[in-house]
N, C-alpha and C positions, 0 to 999 in steps of 0.2 A: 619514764614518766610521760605521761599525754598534757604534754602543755600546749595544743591548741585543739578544739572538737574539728574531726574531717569528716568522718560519716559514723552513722550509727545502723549495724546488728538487732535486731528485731527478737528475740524469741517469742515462740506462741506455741506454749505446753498445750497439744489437743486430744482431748477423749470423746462425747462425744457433743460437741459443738460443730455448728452444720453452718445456719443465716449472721448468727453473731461472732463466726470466725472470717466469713465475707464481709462481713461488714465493718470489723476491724481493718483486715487485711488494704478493703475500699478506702477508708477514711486513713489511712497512714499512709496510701500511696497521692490521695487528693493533696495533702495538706505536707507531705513531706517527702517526697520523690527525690528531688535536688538532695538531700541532705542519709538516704540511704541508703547503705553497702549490700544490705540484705534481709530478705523474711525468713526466719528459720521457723515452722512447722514442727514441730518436734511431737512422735506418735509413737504409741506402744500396742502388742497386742490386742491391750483392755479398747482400743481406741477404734468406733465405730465403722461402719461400712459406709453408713453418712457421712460421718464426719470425714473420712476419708476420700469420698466423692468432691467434696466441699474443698478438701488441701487440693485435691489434682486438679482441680477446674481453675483454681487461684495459680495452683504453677503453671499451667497452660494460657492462663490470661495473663502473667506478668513473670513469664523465663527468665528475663535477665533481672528478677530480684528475688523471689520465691524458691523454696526448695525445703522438701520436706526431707527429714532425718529420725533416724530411728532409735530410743534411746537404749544405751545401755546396762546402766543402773536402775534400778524400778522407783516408783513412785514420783512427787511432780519434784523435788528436789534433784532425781537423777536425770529426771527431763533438761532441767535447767544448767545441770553440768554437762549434759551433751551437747547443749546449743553453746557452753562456753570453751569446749574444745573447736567449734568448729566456726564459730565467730572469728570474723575478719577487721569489722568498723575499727575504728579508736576508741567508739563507747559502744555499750551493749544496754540494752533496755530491757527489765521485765516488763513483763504485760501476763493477762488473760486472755482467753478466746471466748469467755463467756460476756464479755460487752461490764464484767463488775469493775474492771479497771478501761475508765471514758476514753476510747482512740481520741476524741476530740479533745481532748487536755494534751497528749500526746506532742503539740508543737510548744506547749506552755513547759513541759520537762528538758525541752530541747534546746530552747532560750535561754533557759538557765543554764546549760551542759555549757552552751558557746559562753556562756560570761563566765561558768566559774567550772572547766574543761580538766581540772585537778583532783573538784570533787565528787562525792558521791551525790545525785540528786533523789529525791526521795518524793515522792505525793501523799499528803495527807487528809485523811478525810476528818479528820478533826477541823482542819485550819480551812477548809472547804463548805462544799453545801452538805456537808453530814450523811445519811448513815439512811437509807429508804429501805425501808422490806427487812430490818435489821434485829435480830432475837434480840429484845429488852436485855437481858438477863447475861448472854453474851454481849453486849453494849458497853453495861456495868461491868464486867470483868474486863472487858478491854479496856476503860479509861483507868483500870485500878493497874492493869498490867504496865501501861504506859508512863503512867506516874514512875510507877516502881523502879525501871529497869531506865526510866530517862535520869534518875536520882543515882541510881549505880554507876551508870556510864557518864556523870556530869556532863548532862547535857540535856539543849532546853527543845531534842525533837519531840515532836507529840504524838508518831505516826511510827512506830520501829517493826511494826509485824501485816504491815500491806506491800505486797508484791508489785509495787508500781515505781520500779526508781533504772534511773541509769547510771551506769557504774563507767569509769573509763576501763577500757578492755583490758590493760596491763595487771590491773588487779585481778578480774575474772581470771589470768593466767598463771597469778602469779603466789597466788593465798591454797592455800590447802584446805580443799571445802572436805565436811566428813557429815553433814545430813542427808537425809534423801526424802524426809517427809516436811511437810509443811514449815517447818520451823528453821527450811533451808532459809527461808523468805528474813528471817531473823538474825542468818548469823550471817547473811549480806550487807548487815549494816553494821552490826558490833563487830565484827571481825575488821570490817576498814578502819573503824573508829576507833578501835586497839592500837591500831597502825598508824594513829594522827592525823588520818585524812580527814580535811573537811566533808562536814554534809550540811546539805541547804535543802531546806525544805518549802515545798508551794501545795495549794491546794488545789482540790480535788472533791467531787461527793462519791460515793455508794450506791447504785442501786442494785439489787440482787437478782440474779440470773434468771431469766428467762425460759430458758433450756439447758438443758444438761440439770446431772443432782451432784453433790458436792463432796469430793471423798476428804473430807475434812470435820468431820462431828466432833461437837461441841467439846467431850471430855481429853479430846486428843489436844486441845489448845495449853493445857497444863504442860506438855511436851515443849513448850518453849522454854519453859524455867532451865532445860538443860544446857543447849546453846547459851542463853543468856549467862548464864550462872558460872560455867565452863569459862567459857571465852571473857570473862572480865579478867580470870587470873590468869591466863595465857599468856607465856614471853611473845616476842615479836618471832623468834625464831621457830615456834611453835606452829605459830599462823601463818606462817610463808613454807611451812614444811621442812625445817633444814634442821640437822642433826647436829649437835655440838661435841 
């Protein structure tokens, strides 16, 4: 178990994000250098000749933190299990490259990690400045989603399908992840919470990306109920992958 925060594992799933993968990468080395083990880049074929211009120029302006990895599972879930094999920190952070999850909240995730270093921290845009550039329509289905599944899992988070939380790294190694698509982002927090780890949640807003399009459309969001649904009745042994 990580009972105290020493450094924090960075992932940054990239397709193709170019100025707002800079400028992540910029604002997390400004505002948290002392407290980082590393930037994982994490890119796949689909993933740009820009955007790839962008990852090499960041490894080249900051080698001793940066480094891009290639993943081996498809989709941004497999991204995310690559940067958790090869994560070093004590805690590991999700993030975006598209600037939708704020670098500049990023020391406010990390405050938390140092005070409560057992849990899982989570960013909510609910409990934040909300939801800009955001489909009405997906809005409504996310606060009905949230309700739902914070009632199933007895518990009062309001934020359980935003990719913005940091996990202590023993769990990223230690849980048997099985999504690969968006919904990976979902059973990073039911899956601990199965496991009775705490989660503490702080806010955060939303603005919608910039650059890059979004391989996340709207009717694939139903694809949660699985994860969710699945993993409420899952033993403990189940979730950590052990056979009985």
């Amino acid at each position: 178990m990580s009972e105290t925060f020493q450094s924090l594992s960075v992932v940054l799933p990239t397709l193709g994000e170019t100025t707002s993968l800079t400028h992540t990468i910029d604002c997390l080395i400004r505002d948290l250098e002392p407290d980082l083990a590393q930037i994982l880049i994490i890119v796949c074929e689909r993933s740009t000749s820009d955007a790839m211009k962008h990852a090499e120029a960041a490894v080249a302006a900051y080698p001793h933190l940066v480094s891009i990895h290639w993943q081996d599972l498809p989709y941004f879930g497999g991204a995310v299990r690559k940067a958790f094999e090869v994560s070093t920190g004590s805690h590991t952070i999700l993030m975006a490259s598209d600037l939708e999850t704020r670098p500049e909240d990023a020391p406010v995730l990390v405050a938390a990690a140092k005070a409560h270093p057992e849990a899982v921290i989570t960013a909510s845009r609910w409990l934040g400045g909300g939801f800009k550039g955001y489909n009405p329509v997906k809005l409504i289905a996310n606060w009905l989603f949230q309700r739902i599944f914070a009632v199933l899992y007895w518990t009062d988070l309001s934020d359980m399908t935003f990719g913005y939380r940091i996990l202590p790294t023993h769990l990223t190694k230690t849980i048997q992840w099985e999504e690969l698509r968006h919904p990976f982002v979902l059973e990073t927090i039911v899956k601990p919470l199965r496991l009775g780890v705490k989660a503490v949640e702080v806010p955060t807003s939303w603005t919608a990306r910039v650059e890059g399009e979004s391989v996340n459309p709207f009717m694939r969001n139903f694809e949660y109920f699985r994860p969710g649904l699945r993993t409420r009745f899952m033993s403990r042994d189940a979730i950590l992958g052990k056979h009985t």
